[in-house]
C-alpha positions as CSV (number, residue, x, y, z in Angstrom):
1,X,-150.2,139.9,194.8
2,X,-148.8,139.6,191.0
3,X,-150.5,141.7,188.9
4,X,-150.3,139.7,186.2
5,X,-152.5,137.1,188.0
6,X,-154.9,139.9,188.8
7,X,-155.3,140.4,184.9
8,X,-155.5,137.2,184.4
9,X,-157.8,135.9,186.6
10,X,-160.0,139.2,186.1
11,X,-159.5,140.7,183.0
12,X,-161.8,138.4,180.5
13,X,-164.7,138.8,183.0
14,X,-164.3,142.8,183.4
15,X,-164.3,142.8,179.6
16,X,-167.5,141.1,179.3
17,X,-169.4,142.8,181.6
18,X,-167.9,146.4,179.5
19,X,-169.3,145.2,176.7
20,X,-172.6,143.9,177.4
21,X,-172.7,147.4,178.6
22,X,-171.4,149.4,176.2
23,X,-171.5,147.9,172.6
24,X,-168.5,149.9,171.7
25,X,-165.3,148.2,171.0
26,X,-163.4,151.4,171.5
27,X,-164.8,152.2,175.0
28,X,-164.5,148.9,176.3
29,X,-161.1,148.8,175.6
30,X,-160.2,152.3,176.9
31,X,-162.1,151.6,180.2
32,X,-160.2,148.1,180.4
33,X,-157.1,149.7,180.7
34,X,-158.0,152.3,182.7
35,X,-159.5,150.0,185.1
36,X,-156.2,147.8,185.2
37,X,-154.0,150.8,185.1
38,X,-155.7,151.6,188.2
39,X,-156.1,148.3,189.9
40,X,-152.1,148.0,189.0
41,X,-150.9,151.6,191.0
42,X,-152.8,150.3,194.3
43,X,-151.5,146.5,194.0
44,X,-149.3,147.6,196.8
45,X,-151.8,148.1,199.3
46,X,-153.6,145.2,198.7
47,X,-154.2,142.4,200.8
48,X,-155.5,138.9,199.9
């Protein structure tokens, strides 16, 4: 699977649900790209 279609299809929703959490701008976007960073370095072993 592309990542890029993984952000895509994913990234807006795991956004919103960081931020009706968090309220901080900051933290959302660090634990976005954490989380993405993360889902990228285990693509590989992903199966659809």
């Amino acid at each position: 699977m592309d990542f890029d279609l993984v952000y895509e299809a994913y990234a807006e929703y795991v956004y919103s649900f960081l931020k009706s959490h968090l309220r901080d701008s900051y933290l959302v976007e660090d634990i976005l790209q954490e989380t993405f960073l993360s889902v990228y370095r285990q693509l590989n072993g992903f199966q659809a």
